[in-house]
C-alpha positions as CSV (number, residue, x, y, z in Angstrom):
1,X,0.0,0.0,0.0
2,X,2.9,2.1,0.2
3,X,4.6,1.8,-2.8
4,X,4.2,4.3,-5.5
5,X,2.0,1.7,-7.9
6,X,0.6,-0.8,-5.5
7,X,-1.1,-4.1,-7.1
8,X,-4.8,-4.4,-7.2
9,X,-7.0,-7.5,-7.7
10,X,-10.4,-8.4,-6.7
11,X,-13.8,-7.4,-7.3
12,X,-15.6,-4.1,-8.1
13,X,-19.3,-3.7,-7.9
14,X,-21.5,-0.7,-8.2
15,X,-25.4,-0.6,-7.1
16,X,-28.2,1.2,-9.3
17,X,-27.5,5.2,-9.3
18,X,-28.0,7.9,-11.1
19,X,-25.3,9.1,-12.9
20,X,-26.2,12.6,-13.8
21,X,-27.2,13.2,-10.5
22,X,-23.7,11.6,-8.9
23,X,-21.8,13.4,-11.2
24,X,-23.5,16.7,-10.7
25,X,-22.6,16.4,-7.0
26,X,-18.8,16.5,-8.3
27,X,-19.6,19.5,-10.8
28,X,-19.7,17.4,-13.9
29,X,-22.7,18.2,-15.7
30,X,-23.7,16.0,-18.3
31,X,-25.3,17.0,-22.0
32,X,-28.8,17.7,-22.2
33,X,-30.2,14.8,-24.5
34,X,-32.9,14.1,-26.6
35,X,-34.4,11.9,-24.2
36,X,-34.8,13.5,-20.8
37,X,-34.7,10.0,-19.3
38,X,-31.3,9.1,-20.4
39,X,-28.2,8.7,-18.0
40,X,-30.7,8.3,-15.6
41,X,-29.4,4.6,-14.5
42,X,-26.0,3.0,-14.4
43,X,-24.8,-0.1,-12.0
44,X,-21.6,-2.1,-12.8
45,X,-20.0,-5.6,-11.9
46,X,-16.7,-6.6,-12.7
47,X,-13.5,-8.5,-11.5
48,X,-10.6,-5.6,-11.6
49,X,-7.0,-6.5,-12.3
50,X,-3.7,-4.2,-12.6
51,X,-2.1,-1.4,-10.5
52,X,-2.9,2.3,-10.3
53,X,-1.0,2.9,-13.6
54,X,-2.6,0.1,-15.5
55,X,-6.2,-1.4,-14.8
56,X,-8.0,-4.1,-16.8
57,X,-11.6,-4.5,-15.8
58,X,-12.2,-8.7,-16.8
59,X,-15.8,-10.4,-17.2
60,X,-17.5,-6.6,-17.4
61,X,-21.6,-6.6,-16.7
62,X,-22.2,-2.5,-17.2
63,X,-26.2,-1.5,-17.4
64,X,-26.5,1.7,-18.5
65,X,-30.6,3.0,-18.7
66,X,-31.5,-0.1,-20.7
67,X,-28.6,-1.7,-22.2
68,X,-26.5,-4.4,-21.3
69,X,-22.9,-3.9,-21.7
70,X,-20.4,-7.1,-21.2
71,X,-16.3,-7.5,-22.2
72,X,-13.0,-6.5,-21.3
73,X,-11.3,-3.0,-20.9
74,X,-8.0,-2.1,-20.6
75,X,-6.8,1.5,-18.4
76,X,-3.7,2.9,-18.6
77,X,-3.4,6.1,-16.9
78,X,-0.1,7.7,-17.1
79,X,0.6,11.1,-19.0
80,X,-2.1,10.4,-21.3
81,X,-5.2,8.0,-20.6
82,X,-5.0,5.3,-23.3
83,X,-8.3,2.7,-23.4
84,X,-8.8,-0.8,-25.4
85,X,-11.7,-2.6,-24.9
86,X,-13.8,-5.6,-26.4
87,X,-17.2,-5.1,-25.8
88,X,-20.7,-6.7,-26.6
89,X,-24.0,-4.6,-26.1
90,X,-27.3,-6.3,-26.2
91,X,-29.4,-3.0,-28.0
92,X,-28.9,0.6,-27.7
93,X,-31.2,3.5,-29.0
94,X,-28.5,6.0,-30.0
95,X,-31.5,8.5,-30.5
96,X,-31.8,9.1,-27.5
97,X,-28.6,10.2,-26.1
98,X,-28.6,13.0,-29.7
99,X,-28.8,16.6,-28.7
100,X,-32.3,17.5,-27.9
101,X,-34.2,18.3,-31.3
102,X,-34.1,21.7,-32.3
103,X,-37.7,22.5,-33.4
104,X,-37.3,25.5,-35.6
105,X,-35.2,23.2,-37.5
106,X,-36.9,22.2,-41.4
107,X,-37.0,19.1,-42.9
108,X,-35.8,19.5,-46.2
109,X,-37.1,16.2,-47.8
110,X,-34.9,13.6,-47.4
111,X,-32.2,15.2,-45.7
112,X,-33.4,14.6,-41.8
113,X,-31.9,18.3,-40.4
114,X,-33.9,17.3,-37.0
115,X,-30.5,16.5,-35.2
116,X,-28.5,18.9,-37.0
117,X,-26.0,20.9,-35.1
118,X,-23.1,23.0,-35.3
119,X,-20.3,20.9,-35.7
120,X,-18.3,22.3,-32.3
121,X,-21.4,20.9,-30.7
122,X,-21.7,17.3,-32.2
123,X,-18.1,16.6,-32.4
124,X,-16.4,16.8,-28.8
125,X,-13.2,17.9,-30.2
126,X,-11.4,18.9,-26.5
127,X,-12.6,14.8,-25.4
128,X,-11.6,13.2,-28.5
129,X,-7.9,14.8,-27.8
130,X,-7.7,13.7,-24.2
131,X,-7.2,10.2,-24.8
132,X,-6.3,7.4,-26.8
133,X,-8.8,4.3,-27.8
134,X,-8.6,0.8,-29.4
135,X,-11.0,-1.7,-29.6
136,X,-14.0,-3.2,-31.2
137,X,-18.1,-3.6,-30.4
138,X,-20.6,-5.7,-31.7
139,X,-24.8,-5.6,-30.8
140,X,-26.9,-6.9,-31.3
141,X,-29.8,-4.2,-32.2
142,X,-29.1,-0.5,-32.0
143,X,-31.2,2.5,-33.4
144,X,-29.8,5.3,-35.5
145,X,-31.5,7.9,-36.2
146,X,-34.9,5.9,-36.0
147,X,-33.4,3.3,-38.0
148,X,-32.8,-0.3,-36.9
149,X,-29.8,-2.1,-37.3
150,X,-28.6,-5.8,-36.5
151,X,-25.8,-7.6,-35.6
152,X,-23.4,-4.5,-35.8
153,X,-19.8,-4.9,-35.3
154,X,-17.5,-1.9,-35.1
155,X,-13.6,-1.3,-34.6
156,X,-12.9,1.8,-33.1
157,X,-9.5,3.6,-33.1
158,X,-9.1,7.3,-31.6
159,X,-5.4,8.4,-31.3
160,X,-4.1,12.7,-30.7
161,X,-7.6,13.2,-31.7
162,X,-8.2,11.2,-35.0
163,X,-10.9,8.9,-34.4
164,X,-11.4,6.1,-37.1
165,X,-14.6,4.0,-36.6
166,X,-13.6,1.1,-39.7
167,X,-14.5,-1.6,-40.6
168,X,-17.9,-1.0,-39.3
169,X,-20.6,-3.6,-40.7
170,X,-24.6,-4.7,-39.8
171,X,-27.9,-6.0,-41.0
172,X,-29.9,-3.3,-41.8
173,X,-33.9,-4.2,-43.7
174,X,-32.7,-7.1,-45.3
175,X,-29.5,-5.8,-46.6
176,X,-26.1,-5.2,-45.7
177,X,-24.4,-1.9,-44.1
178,X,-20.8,-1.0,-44.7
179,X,-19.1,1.4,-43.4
180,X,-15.1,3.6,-42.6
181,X,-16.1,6.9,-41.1
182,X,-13.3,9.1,-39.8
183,X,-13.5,12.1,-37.5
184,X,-10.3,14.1,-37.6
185,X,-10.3,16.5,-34.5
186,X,-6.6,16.6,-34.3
187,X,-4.6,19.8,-33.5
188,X,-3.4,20.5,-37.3
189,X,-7.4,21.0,-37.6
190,X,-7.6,23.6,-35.1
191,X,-11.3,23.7,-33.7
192,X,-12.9,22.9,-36.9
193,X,-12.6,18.7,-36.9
194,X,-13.3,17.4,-40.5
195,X,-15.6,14.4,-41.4
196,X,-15.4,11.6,-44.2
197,X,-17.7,8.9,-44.7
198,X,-17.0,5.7,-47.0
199,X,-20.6,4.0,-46.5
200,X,-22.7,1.7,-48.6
201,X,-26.0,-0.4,-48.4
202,X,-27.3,-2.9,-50.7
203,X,-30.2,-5.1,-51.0
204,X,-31.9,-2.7,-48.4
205,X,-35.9,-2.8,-48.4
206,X,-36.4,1.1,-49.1
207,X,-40.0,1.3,-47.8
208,X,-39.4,0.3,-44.1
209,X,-36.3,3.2,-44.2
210,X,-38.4,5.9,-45.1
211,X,-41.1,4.6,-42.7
212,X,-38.9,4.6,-40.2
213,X,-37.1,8.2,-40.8
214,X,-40.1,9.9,-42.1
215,X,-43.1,7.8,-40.7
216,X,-44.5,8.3,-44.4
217,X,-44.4,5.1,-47.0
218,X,-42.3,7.7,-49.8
219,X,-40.6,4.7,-51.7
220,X,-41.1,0.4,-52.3
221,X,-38.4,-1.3,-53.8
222,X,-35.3,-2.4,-53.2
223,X,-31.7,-0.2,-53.1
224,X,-28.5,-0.3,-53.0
225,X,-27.0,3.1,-52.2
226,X,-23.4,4.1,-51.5
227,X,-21.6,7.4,-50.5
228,X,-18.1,8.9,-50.4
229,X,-18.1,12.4,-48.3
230,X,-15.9,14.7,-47.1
């Protein structure tokens, strides 16, 4: 206990609490989201492994609001915080953790503008700098943007602020979703963090998307779509 870096092992388990009202007791406010309900829950059971410099969390059970989380991370905390992981979710509405909708907002037809933001405000370019990330995620069923999307597996690397989310893959209406997204928040890019995209779909039912996005039948058929943006 004296040392500098003392060993730990052993278990780690957290109750049921509210994490924006336990954070807010420490002065960390949390984003407002889309859903007012969100970060509203969190417990977490794991065996804990490592020293103070080094951590690795083994056999992970993480609930946050109502998803499962279960894996392995990896901690090192020295002069910058580095993180791998290999995690599996059961579902996940992303929706719901958005920005709140701006109402004055337009829809411009098939562009969905409802979660659009300024880009200093979507892309946490000060967080994505702090640390380092490497690992991968798969789930099973996750909403985007009011669309559903199965059996998604993602490899996620984030290093001086460069964030690469490739290969990303999932079911998606009876098709197949590809995907190499890059967010590049690093220094060179002062406060303006660019995006590029790399994305395809094909053999996707069209009428269930729109219904989903739009809650309109616009299209029947059957698409294969792809996009290169920057």
């Amino acid at each position: 206990l004296l040392s500098k870096n003392p060993d730990i092992k052993g278990k780690i388990k957290l109750a049921s609490f509210n994490p924006r009202k336990v954070l807010g007791q420490f002065g960390i406010k949390l984003p407002a989201t889309a859903d007012a309900n969100a970060l509203q829950r969190m417990s977490l059971d794991s065996s804990i492994n490592g020293s103070l410099n080094k951590l690795q969390l083994n056999d992970l059970q993480l609930v946050l609001d109502d998803t499962l989380i279960n894996g392995q991370i990896n901690l090192s905390l020295g002069n910058r915080t580095s993180i791998s992981h290999k995690l599996n979710l059961d579902q996940i509405d992303l929706d719901r953790y958005m920005p709140p909708v701006d109402t004055k907002q337009t829809n411009l037809g098939f562009i969905n503008t409802a979660h659009a933001a300024p880009a200093a405000q979507l892309i946490p370019t000060d967080l994505l700098r702090s640390f380092d990330v490497k690992g991968s995620i798969s789930g099973g069923a996750n909403t985007v943007n009011r669309m559903l999307a199965e059996n998604v597996k993602l490899s996620i690397a984030l290093k001086n602020g460069d964030l690469r989310l490739n290969p990303i893959s999932a079911s998606l209406y009876g098709g197949k979703y590809k995907g190499n997204i890059r967010v590049d928040a690093s220094r060179k890019q002062d406060n303006r963090p660019l995006l590029s995209v790399n994305e395809s779909l094909n053999n996707v039912q069209l009428g269930p998307v729109t219904k989903a996005m739009y809650d309109k039948d616009l299209i029947v058929g059957e698409g294969n779509v792809s996009a290169k943006l920057n």
